[in-house]
KOLDREN-248184 format. One record per residue: residue in one letter; y, z, x of N, C-alpha, C in turn. Coordinates in steps of 0.001 Angstrom, whole numbers, plus 500000, padded with zeros to 6 digits. Layout:
N
AYZXYZXYZX
...
This chain:
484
X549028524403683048550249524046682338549956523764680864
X548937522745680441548643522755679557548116523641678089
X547499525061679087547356526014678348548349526906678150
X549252527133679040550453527662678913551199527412677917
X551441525960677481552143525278676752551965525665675255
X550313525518675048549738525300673870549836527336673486
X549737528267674431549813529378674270551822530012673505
X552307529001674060553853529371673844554608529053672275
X553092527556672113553902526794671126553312527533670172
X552503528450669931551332529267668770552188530293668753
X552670531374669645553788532740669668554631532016668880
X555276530412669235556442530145668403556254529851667165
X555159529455666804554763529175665103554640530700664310
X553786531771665345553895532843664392555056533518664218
X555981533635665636557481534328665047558036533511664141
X558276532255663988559032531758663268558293531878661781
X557287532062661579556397532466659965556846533562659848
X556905534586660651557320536183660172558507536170660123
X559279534974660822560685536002660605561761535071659322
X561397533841659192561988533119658121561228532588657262
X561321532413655726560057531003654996560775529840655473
X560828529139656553561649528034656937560358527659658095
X560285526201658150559623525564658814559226525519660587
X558293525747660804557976526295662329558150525365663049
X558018524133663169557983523165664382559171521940663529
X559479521202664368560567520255664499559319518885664724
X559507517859664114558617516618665164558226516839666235
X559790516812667128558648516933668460557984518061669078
X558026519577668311557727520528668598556107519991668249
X556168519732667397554569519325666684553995518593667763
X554475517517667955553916516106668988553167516774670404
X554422518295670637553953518590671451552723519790671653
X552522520453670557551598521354670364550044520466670096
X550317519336669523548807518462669172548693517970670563
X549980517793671307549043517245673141548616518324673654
X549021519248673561548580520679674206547590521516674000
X546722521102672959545546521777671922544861521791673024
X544100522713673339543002522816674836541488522360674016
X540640521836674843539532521275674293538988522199673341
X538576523482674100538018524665673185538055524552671617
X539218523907671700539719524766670123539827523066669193
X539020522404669953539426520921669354538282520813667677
X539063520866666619538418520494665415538123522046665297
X538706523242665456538170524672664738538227524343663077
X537372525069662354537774524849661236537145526025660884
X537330526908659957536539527880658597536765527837657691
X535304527733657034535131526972655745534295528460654875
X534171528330653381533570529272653189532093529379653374
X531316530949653218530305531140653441529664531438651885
X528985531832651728527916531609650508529196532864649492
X529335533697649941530386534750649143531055535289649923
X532793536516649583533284536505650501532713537688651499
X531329537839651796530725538230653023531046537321654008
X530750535980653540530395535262654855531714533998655106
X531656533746656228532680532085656672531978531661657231
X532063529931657308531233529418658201532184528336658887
X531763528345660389532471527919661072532316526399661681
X533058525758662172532428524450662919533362523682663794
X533128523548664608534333522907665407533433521747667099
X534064521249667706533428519873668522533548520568669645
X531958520159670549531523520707671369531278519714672455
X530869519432673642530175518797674462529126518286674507
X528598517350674974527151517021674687526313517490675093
X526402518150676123525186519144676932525732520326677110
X526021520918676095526388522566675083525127522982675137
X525108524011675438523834524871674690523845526173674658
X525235526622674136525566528189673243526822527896672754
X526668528251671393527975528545670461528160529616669746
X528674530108669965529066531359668645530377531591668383
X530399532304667499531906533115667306531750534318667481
X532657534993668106533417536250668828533568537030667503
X533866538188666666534743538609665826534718539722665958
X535859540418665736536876541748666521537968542425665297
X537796543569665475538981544157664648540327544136665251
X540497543672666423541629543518667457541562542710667733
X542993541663668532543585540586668873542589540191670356
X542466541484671028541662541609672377540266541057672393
X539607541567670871538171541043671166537062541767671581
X537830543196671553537317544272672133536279544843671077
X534959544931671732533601545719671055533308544274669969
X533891542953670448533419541933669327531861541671668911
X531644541380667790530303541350667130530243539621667747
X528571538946668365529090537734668611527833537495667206
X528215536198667000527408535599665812526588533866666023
X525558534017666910524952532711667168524976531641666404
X524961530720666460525186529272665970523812527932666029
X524475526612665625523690525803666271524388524632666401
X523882523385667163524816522134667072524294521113666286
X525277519878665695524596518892665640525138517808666486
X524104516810666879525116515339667585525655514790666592
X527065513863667156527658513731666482527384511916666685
X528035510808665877527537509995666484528384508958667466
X529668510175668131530265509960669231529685509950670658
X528584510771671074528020511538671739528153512697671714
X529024513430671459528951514934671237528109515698670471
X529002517107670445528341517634669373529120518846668258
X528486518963667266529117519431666236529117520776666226
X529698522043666359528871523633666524528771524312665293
X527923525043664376528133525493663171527552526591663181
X528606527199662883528048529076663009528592529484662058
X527711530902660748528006531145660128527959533222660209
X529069533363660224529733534718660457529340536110659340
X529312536588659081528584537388657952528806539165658141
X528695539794657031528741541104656946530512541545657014
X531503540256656646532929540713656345533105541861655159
X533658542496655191534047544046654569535982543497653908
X535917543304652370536999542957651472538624543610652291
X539455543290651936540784543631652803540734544122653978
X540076543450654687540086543264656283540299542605656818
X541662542559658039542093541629659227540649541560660245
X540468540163660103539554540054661639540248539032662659
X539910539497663742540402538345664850539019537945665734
X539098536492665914537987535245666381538060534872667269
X536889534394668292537497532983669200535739532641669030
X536004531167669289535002530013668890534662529882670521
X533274529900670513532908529895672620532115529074672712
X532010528367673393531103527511673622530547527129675140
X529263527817675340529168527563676674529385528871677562
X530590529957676845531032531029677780532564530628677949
X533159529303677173534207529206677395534841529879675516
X535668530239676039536724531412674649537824530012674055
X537861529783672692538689529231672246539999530093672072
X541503529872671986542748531276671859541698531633670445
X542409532883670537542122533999669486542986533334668020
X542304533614666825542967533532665836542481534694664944
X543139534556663737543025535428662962542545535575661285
X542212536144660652541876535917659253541570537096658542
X542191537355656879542359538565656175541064538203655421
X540604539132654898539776538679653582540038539181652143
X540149538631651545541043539275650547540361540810649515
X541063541665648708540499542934648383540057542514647126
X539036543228646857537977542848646043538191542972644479
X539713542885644340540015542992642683541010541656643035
X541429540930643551542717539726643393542607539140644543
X542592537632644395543112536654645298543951535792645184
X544599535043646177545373533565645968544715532556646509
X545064531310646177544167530406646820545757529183646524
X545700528516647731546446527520647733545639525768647423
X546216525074645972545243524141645523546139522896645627
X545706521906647076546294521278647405545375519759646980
X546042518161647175544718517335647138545614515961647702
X544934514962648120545353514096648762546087514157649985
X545817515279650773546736515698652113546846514182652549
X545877513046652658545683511956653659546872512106655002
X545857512600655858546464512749657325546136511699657992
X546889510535658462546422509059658736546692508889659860
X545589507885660614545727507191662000545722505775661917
X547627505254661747547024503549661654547788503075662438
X548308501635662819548541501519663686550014502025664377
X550729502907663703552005503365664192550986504734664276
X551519505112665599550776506470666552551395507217665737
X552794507134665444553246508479665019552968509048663616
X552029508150662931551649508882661488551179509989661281
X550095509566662063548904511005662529549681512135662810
X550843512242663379551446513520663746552153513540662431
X552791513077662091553966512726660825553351513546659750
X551827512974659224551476513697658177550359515403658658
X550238515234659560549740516700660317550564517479660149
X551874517158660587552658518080660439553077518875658897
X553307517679658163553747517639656838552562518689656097
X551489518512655937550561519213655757551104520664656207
X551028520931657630551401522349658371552727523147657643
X553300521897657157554752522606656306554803523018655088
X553654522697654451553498522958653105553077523995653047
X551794524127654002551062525571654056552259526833654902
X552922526256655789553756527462655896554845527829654932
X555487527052654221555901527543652750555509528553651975
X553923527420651492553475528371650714552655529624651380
X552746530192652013552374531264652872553491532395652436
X554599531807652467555853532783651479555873532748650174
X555134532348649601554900532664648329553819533176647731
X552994533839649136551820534619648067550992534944649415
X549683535814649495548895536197650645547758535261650088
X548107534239650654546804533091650832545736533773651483
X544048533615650604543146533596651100542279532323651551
X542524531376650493541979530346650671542729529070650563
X542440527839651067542799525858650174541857525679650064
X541992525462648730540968524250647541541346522942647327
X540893522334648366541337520702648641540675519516647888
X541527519330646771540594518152646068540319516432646692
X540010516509648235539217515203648631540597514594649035
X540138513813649730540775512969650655541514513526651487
X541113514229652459541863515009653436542560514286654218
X541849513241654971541936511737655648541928510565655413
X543224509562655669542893508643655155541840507145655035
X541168507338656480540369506855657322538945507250657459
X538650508453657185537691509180657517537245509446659071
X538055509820659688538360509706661353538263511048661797
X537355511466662392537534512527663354538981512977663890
X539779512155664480541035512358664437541614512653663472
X541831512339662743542514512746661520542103514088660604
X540802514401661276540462516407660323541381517004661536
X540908516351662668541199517663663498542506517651663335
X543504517010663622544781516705663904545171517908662144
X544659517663660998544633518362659715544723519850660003
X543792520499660898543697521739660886543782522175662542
X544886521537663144545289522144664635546145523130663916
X546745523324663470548138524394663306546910525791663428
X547524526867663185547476528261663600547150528816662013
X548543528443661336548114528603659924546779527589659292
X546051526924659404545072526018659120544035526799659490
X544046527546660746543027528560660917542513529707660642
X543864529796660044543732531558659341543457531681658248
X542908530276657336542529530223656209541544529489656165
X540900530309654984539598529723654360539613528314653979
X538533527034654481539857525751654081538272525296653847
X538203524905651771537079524523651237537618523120650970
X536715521847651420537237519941651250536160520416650354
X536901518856649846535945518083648654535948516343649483
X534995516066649408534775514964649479535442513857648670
X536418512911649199537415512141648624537023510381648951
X537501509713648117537246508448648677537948507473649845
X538875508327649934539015508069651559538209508543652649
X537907509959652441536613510210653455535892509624653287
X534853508992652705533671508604652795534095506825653666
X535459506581653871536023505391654508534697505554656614
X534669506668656799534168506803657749532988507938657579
X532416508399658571531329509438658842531525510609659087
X532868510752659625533191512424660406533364513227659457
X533377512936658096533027514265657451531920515492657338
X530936514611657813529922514747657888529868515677659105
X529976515311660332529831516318661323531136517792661145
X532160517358660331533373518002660504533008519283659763
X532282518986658443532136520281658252530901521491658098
X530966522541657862529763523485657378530284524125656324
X529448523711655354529497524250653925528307524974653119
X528503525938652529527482526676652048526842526333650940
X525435526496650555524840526274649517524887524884648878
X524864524134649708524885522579649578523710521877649489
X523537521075648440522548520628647690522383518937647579
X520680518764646543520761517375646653519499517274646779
X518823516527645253517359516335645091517188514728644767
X518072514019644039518347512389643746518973511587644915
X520262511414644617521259510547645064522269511013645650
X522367511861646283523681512356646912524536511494647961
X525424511854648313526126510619649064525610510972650746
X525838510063651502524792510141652898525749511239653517
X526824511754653206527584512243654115527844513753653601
X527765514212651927527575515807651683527111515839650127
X526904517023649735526395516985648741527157517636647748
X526921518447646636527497519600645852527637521091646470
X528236521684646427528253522982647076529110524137646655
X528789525239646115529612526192645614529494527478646341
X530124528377646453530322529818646436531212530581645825
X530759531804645736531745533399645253532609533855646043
X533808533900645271534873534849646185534868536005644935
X534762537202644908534851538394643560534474538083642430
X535637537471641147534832537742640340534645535687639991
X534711534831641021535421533347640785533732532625641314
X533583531975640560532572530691640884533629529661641650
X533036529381642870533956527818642651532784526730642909
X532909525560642495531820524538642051532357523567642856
X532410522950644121533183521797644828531807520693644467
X532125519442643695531034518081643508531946516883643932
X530680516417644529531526515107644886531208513817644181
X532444513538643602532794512852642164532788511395642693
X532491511141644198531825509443644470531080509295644094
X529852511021644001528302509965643816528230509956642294
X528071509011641925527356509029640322526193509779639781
X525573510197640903524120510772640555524026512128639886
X524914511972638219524149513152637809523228514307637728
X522211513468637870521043514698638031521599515443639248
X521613514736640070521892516007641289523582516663640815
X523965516345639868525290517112639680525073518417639171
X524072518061637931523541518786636670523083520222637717
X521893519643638449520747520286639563521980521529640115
X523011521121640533523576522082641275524699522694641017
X525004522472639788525539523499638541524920524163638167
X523909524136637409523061525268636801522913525803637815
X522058525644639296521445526515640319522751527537640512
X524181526840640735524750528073640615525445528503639828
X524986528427638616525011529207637454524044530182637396
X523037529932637402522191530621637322521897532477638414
X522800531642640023522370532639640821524162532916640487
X524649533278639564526076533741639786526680534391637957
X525692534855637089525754535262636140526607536225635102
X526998536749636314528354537816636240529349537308636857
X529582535713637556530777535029637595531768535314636394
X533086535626636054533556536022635647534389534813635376
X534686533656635869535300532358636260534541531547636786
X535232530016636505534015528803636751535232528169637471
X535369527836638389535824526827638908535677525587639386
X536254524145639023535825523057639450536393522419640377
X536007521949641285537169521184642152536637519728642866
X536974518651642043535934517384642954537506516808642504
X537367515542643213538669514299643840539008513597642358
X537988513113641754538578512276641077539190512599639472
X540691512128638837541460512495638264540279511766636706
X540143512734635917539336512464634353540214511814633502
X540881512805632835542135512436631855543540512029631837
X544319512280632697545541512045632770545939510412632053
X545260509572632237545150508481631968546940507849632639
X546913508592633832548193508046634926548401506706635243
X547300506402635315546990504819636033546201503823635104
X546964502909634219546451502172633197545460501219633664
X545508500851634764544047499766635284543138500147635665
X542878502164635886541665502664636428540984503036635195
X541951502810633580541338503213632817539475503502632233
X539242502102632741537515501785632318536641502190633691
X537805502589634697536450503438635395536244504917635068
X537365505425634777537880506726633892537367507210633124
X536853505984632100536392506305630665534431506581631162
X534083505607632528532735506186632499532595507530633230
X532872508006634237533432509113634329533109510348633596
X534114510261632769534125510912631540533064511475631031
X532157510539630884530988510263630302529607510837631053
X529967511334632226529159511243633073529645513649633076
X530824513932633462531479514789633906531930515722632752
X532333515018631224532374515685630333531820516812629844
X530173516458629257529471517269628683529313518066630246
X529044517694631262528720518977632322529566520016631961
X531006519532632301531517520738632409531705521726630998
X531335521243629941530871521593628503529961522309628403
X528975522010628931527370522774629150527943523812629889
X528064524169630489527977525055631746529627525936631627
X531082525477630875531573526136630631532862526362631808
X532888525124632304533638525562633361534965525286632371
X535944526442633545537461526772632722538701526420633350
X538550525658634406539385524900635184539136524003636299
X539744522726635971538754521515637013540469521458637809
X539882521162638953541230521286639833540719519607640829
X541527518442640324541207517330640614542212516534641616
X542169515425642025543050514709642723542901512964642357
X543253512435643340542921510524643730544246509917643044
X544261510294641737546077509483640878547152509662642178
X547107510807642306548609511195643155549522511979642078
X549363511629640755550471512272639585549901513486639314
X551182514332639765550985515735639016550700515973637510
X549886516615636636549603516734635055548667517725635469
X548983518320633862548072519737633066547546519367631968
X546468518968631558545871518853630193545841520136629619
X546019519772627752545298520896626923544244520989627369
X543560522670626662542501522993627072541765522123625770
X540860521047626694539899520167626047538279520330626333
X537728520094625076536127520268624802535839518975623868
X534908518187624411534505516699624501535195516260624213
X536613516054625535537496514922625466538365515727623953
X538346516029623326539164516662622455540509517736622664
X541250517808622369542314519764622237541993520033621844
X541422521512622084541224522628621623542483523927621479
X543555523658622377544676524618622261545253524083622888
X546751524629622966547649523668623707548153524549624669
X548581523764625833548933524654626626550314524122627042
X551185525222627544553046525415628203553118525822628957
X554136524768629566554601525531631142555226526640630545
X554852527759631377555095529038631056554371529970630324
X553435529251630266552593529826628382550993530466629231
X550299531636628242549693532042628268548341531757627392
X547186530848628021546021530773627114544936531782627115
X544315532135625869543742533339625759542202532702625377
X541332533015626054540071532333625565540001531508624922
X540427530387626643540796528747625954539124528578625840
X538870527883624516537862527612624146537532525861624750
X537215525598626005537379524574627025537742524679628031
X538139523609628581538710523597630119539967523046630309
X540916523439631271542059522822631314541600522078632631
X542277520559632751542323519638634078543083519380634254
X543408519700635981544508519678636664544648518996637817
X545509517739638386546124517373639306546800517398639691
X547074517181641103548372517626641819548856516117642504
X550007516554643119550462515168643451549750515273645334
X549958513655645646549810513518647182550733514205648427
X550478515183649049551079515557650072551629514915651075
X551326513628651105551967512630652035552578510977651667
X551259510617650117551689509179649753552024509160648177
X553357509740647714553614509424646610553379508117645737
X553459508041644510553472507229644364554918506827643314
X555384505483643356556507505434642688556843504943641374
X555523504078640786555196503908639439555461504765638342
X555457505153637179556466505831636062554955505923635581
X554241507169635701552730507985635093552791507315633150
X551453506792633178551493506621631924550640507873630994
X550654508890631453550255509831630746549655509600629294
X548708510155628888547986510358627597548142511670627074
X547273511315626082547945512326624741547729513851625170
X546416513819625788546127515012626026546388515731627609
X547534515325628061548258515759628868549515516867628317
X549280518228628530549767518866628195551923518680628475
X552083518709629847553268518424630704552409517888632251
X553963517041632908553309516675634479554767516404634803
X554736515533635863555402515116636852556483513623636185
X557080513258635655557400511753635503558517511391635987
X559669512312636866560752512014637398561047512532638915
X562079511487639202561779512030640788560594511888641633
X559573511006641146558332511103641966557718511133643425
X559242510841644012558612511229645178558515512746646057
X558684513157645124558652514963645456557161514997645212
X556678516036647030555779516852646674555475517818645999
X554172518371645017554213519628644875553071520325645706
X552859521575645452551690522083645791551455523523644809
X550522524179644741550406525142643441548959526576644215
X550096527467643794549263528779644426548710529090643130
X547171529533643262545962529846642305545895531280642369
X546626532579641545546265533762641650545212534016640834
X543891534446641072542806535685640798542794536481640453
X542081537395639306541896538929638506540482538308637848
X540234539677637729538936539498636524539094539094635613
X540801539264634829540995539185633437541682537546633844
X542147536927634643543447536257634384543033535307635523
X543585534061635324544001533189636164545297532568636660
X546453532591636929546969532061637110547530530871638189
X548334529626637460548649528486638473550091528506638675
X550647528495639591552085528450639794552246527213641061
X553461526095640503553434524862640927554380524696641410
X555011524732642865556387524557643493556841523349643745
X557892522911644100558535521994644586558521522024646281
X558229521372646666558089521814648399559544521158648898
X560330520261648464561776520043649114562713520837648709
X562639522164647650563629522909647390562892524334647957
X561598524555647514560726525984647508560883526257646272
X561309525631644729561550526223643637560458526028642596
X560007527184641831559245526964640955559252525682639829
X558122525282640228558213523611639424557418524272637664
X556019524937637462555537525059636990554586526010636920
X554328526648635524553324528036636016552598528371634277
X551189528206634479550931528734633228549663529706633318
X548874530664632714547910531578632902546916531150631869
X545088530955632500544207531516631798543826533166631219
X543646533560630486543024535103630213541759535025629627
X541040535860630063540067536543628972539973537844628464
X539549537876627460539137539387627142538545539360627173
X537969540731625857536005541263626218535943540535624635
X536402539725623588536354539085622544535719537883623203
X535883537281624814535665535447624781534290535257624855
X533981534539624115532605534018623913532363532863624211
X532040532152625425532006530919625538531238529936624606
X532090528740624495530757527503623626529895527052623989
X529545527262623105527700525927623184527374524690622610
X527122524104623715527538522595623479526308521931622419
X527051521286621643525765521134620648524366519932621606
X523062520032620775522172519148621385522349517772621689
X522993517016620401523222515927620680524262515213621477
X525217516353622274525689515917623020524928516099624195
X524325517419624905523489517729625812522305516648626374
X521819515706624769521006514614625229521873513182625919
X522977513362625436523333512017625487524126512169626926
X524444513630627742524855514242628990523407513469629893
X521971513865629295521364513566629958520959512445630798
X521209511300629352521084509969629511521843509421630250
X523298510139630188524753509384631437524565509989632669
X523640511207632803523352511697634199522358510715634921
X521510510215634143520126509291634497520818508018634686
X521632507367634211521740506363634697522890506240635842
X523774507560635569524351507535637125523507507925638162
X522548508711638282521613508779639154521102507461639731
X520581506769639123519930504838638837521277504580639958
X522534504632639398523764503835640187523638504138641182
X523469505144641601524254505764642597522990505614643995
X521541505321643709520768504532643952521253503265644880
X521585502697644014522051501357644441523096501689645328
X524259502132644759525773501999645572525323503049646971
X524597503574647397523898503804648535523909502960649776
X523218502244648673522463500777649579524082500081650180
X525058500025649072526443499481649290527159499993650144
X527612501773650507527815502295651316526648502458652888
X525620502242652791525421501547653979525565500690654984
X525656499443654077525890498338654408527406498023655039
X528637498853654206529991499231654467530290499874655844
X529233500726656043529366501500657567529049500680658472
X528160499850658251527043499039659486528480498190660168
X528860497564658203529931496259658869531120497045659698
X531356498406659805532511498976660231532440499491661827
X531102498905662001530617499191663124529776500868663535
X529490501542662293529315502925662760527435502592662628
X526873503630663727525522503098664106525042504268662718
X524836504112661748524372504422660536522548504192660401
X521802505109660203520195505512660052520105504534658800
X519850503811658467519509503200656882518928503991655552
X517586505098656376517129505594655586517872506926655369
X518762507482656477519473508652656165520469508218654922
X521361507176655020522258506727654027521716506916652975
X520779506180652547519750506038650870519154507380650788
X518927507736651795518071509406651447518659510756651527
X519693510451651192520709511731651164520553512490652297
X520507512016653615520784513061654926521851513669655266
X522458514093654216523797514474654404523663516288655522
X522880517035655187523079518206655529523031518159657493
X522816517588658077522914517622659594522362518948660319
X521238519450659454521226520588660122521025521151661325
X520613520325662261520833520590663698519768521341663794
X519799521501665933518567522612666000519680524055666313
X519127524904666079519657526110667480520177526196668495
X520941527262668870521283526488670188521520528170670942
X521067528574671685521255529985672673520979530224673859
């Protein structure tokens, strides 16, 4: 019965996506598809793989598992499927974590999946990859999908989440979400999975950033598999820095809890270095730089700054895609904290000489305070605040564009384009700023040292059975053994 159920309520999410842009489930349609989720498929997630060759997969297994892979098929059937071995990690529920990474995808191709574990088949899902001249990417942040003490949140904002993405699904061929942190508000195993039960959640590439609500718990840590993830100093106990290529796009996901520069610096250049003909730099970590939204976070803001500035100066990145305020804003394109050009809704920048930074609002917890915006906030959000937005990221070699909807009407809120030509010459950051980058990397490194020791101590009191030396020693990667 149960599989029956969960099989009926998935046919009803996809007819209702194909046949209207209008919302697939009702409350209790939802309530009832999250009781019906069959174990198999409990916590699926795909995340990206090193470029768009690869995805990597991960989803919760049993404790005495010992085979995982993924299935993948040019048909719904599964028929002549390629399988792709895996491995687990324990989790520190008793379970275990499965992480398999899929490889040799071929550009504008439908594939269809199932996640096995054991010999048991998760339902089939599906996933495009996008063609090798243009993508979209949906750039969402603060989903916080919460479990507190009213049961019905957890579904409330699961759902809400599921509605945004089926929206924006009518407004463009999503390849990917670029989630700037805080997925959860808890950091709860419950709360990812419950994030990415829908159908649409699976059919997309879905890259987190580490938020300061996640790091509230541990399950980030088992929840995901991420590629090219790094960490020689101070990284946080639970993930590190991590980037990959989709065509011609760097994307750079850092996690803007840890202070530890050096390891920021460390894993920028590395993929700078292995990504040279990146054509685009993309940034995407949680915490909001400039907006200067929130007048009492100011002086943590300003170190920040200080820390995140010259990086993204050095290295040239051309759009930081941020979260944590909740207030929607677009900065001019700025180079050390300065304008360099101005940018309009509607308007076209042409070898912005800098970076533009961008936040989006909370998908679930507005906020109702009146944004105190700064100077170098191009336009944002200051009326009506409790409207969500969310903003589809189109891809070209030459062009970037952001387009910013209203999710209670579907109406274009906001939209402006990066370009380059074959004239852009990126800047070079002079020395004496590069030294003084160094010095704010070194002593956030030093911090972040310490606040280690603090986030240890935070888990112990929360009751989670936490390694001491994994916390301080950056054990974030979980790499598990094999498993066949």
């Amino acid at each position: 019965m149960k599989k029956t159920l969960s099989l009926f309520l998935a046919a009803l999410m996809l007819l209702l996506s194909l046949s209207v842009p209008s919302f697939a489930f009702t409350q209790e349609e939802w309530d009832a598809y999250l009781a019906a989720e069959p174990d198999a498929d409990d916590g699926i997630i795909m995340q990206p793989g090193a470029d768009g060759t690869q995805k990597n997969f991960s989803w919760y297994a049993p404790a005495k598992t010992q085979r995982v892979r993924v299935l993948v098929a040019a048909s719904p059937d599964l028929a002549g499927a390629r399988a792709y071995d895996g491995k687990t990690v324990d989790t520190y529920q008793g379970d275990k974590a499965a992480k398999v990474t899929v490889t040799d995808l071929q550009p504008g191709t439908t594939y269809y999946y199932a996640c096995e574990t054991d010999g048991v088949k998760s339902a089939v899902y599906s996933f495009s990859t996008p063609a090798a001249d243009r993508f979209s990417a949906l750039y969402v942040t603060d989903i916080h999908v919460s479990e507190t003490e009213d049961p019905a949140e957890l579904s409330r904002t699961a759902l809400k989440f599921n509605e945004v993405l089926t929206q924006a699904q009518t407004k463009a061929d999503l390849s990917y979400i670029l989630s700037a942190g805080d997925q959860a508000s808890s950091g709860l195993r419950s709360e990812y999975v419950a994030m990415t039960a829908g159908q649409a959640e699976k059919s997309l590439t879905f890259a987190l950033t580490m938020g300061n609500h996640d790091r509230k718990g541990v399950d980030y840590k088992y929840f995901k598999n991420l590629p090219n993830e790094s960490s020689k100093f101070a990284a946080d106990y639970q993930t590190g820095d991590y980037w990959f290529v989709q065509n011609d796009v760097l994307f750079l996901f850092l996690d803007s809890n840890s202070g530890s520069g050096a390891d920021h610096r460390a894993a920028i250049k590395a993929a700078v270095r292995a990504n040279p003909d990146a054509r685009w730099r993309v940034a995407v970590m949680h915490h909001d730089l400039y907006s200067s939204a929130i007048p009492h976070r100011e002086s943590e803001t300003r170190m920040m700054r200080l820390l995140w500035s010259p990086l993204f100066d050095e290295f040239n990145i051309d759009l930081a895609l941020l979260g944590h305020s909740h207030y929607y804003s677009v900065t001019n394109v700025l180079y050390d904290g300065k304008g360099t050009k101005a940018v309009e809704n509607g308007g076209v920048i042409t070898n912005a000489p800098g970076t533009v930074y961008m936040v989006s609002t909370s998908l679930t917890r507005p906020r109702g305070e009146t944004p105190a915006f700064g100077d170098r906030v191009a336009f944002g959000l200051t009326e009506d605040l409790t409207r969500t937005l969310y903003n589809i990221v189109d891809f070209t070699s030459n062009a970037v564009t952001v387009r910013t909807y209203d999710y209670g009407t579907g109406a274009l809120f906001a939209t402006y384009t990066l370009e380059k030509t074959a004239d852009y010459a990126p800047k070079t950051i002079n020395l004496f700023r590069k030294i003084m980058g160094f010095i704010s990397a070194a002593i956030g490194t030093v911090y972040a040292w310490f606040n280690n020791f603090h986030v240890y101590n935070d888990l112990k009191e929360k009751g989670y059975d936490v390694d001491f030396m994994d916390a301080v020693n950056n054990n974030f990667l979980s790499e598990g053994e094999p498993v066949c």
